[in-house]
N, C-alpha and C positions, 0 to 999 in steps of 0.2 A: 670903728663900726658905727654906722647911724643908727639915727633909732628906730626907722622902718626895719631895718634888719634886725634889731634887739627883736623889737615886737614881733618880727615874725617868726623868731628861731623859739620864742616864749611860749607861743599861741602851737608852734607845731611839737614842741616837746609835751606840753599839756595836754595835746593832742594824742602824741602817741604812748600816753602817762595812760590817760583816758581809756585809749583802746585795747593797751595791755592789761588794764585793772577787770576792762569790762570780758576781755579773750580770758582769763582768771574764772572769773567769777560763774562765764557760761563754763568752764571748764570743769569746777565746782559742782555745780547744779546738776551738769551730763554725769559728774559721777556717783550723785546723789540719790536722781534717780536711776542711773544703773543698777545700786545697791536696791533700791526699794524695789526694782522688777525684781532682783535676786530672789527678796526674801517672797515671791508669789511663788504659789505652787504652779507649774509651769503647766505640767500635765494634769487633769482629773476626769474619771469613768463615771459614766451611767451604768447601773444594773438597769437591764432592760425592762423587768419586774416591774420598774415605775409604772412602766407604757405597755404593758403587755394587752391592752384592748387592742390600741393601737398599733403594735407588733402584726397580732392576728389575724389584721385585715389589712395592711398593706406595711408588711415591713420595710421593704427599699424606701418608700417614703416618710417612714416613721426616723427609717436612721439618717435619712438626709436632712431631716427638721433635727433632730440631735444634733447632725455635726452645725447646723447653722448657729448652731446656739452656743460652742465653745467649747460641749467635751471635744477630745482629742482620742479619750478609752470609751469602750465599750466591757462588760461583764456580762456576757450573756447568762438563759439559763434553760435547761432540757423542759420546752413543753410539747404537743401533740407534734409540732413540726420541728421537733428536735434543737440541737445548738447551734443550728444555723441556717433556721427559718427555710426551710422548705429545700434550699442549693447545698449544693456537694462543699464541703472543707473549703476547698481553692476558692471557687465561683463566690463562697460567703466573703474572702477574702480578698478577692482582686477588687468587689464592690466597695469593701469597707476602705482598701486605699485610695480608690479612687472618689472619698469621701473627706480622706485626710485621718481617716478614724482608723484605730487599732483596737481589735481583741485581744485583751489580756487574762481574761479568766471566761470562765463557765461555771455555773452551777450545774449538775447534773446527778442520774439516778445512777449511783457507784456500784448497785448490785446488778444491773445488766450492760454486758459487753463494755467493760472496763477499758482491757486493753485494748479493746478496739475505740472506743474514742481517747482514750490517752493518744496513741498511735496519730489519729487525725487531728488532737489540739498541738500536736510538736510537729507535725507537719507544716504547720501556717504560723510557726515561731509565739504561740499562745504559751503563757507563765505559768498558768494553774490549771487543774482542774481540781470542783472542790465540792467536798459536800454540804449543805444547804439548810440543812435537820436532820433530828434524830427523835426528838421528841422528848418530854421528861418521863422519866426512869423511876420503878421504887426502889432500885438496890444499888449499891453504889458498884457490885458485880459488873451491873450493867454496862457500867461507864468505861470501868474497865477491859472491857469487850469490844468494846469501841473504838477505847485506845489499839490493842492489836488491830483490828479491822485497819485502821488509820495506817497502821504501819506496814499493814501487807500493801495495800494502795499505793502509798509512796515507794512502796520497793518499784511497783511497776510503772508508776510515774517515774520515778529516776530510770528505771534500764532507756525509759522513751526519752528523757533528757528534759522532763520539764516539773513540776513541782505539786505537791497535794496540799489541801489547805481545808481544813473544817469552820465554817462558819459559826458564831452561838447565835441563842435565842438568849431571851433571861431565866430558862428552865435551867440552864448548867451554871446558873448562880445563884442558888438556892439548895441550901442546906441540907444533906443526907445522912443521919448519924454522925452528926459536926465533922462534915467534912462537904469541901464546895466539887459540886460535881467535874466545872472546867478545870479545876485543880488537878484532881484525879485525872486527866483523860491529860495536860501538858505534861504535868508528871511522867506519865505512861509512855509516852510516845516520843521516838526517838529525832531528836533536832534535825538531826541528816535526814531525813522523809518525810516531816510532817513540819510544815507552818500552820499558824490560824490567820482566819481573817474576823477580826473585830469588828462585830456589829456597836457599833459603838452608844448606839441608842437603845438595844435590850441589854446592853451594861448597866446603863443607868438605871434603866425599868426594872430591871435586878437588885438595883438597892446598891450597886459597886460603882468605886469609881477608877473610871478606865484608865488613866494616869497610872493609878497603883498598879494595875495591871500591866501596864506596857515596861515599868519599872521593874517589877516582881521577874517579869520571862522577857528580858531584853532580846530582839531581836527571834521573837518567835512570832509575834505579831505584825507580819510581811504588807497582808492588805489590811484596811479599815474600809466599812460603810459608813456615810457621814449622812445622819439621817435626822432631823431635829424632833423635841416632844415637846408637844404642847405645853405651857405654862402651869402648873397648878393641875393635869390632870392626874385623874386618878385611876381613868383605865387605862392597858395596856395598847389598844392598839389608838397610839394618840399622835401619831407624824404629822409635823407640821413645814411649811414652806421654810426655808435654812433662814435663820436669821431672825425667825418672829417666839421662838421656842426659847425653852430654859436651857439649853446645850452651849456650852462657853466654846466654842470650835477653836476660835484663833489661838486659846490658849491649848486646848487638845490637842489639835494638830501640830503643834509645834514641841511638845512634847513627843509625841508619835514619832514625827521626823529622829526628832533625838536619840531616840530607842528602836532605830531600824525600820518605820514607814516606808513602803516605796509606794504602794498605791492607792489612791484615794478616789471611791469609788460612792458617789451618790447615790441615794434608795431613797424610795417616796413611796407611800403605801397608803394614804388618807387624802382625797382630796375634796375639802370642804370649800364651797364658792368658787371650786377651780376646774380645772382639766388637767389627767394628767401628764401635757405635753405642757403646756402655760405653766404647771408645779415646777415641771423640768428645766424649762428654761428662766424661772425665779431664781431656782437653784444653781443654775451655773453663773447667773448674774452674780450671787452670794460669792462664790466658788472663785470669783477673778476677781475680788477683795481683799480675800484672807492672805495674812504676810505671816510665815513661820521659820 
């Protein structure tokens, strides 16, 4: 063998030494970040609550500027033009696919014509319908009257095939004759009919920490609002753009997941220096960060 031939059989094994380390390494890297898209929350909702100026005066274009911005979900909620902005069930629906968006909840008023929007949010393959408040209570009777209510609901959400869910405020975490009102009302109410959805921000403003919570009633806590609060404030209503507040998310939500989370549903209710369409879209920027 000469030694033009040595060196070239040298120069091409190194060669293809080279290319199989470097086919590795991108192979590596592709799975790397695969994993790291894993751990993103793939999907996350708007409560439409943020935008409801917005809503009021031109909803089709309020949810087009949403879905520009990354949600995937929508949670609406019953105002003057009802849970689906002015259109019939379907009509609210073939829009929002043809946006790429999906309803998954409602907020709505549970003492009129129940089953008839239960009936229309399982028509259009919607999760929940849910109640929104109640208000703080002096007797803890109260709570427990709630609890039933809760349960007759979910009977009729189940016969329609889709789920009841009570949202808190930080009134139901505040203390009644040493007993916590949300206690009483999960206690009460029977798992088969009744989820909550954790505002996870008047947890806090409640003095609780939502972790213990999600741990305490595994798998009763379906949805979460992921809503931040100001740093160091001291009033209640103190929502801030995700990421600039005292609210540790990436460890929360990753907790949540743990204990049964499926949906994560953005709220904004304070907009200082801002808009609340520019809040919104702060907040989905935040929202396609978080790894849990």
């Amino acid at each position: 063998m000469d030694y033009n031939r040595r060196k070239f059989l040298r120069q091409t094994a190194g060669l293809t030494s080279g290319i199989a380390l470097s086919s590795f390494a991108a192979n590596m890297f592709s799975e790397e970040m695969l994993l790291e898209q894993k751990k993103k929350i793939k999907k996350f909702g708007l409560q439409l609550w943020s935008v409801r100026t917005d809503m009021g005066k031109d909803p089709k274009e309020t949810l087009k500027q949403v879905a520009s911005f990354g949600y995937k979900q929508i949670e609406s909620f019953e105002g003057s033009k009802g849970m689906f902005w002015g259109m019939s069930n379907t009509e609210f629906k073939s829009y929002l696919d043809g946006l790429g968006l999906t309803i998954v909840s409602s907020h709505c008023d549970i003492n009129k014509d129940f089953e008839k929007k239960a009936a229309e949010a399982a028509a259009i393959g919607m999760k929940y319908l849910m109640c929104p408040f109640k208000g703080a209570q002096k007797s803890i009777d109260d709570y427990k009257r709630f609890a039933d209510e809760f349960n007759k609901k979910g009977e009729i959400c189940k016969k329609n095939g889709i789920r009841f869910a009570y949202h808190n405020h930080d009134y139901s975490f505040k203390e009644i004759d040493g007993q916590v009102p949300q206690d009483v009302m999960m206690k009460n109410t029977d798992p088969l009919l009744v989820d909550f959805e954790m505002d996870i921000y008047w947890v806090v403003t409640g003095g609780h920490d939502p972790e213990a919570w999600m741990k305490k009633y595994p798998f009763r806590f379906r949805a979460c609002h992921v809503k931040d609060r100001i740093k160091n404030a001291t009033e209640s209503d103190a929502s801030c753009i995700l990421g600039q507040g005292s609210i540790d998310f990436p460890k929360i939500l990753k907790t949540a997941k743990s204990w049964g989370m499926e949906y994560y549903i953005v709220e904004h209710e304070r907009w200082d220096n801002t808009t609340p369409l520019k809040a919104a879209e702060a907040d989905a920027a935040y929202m396609k960060k978080i790894k849990i």
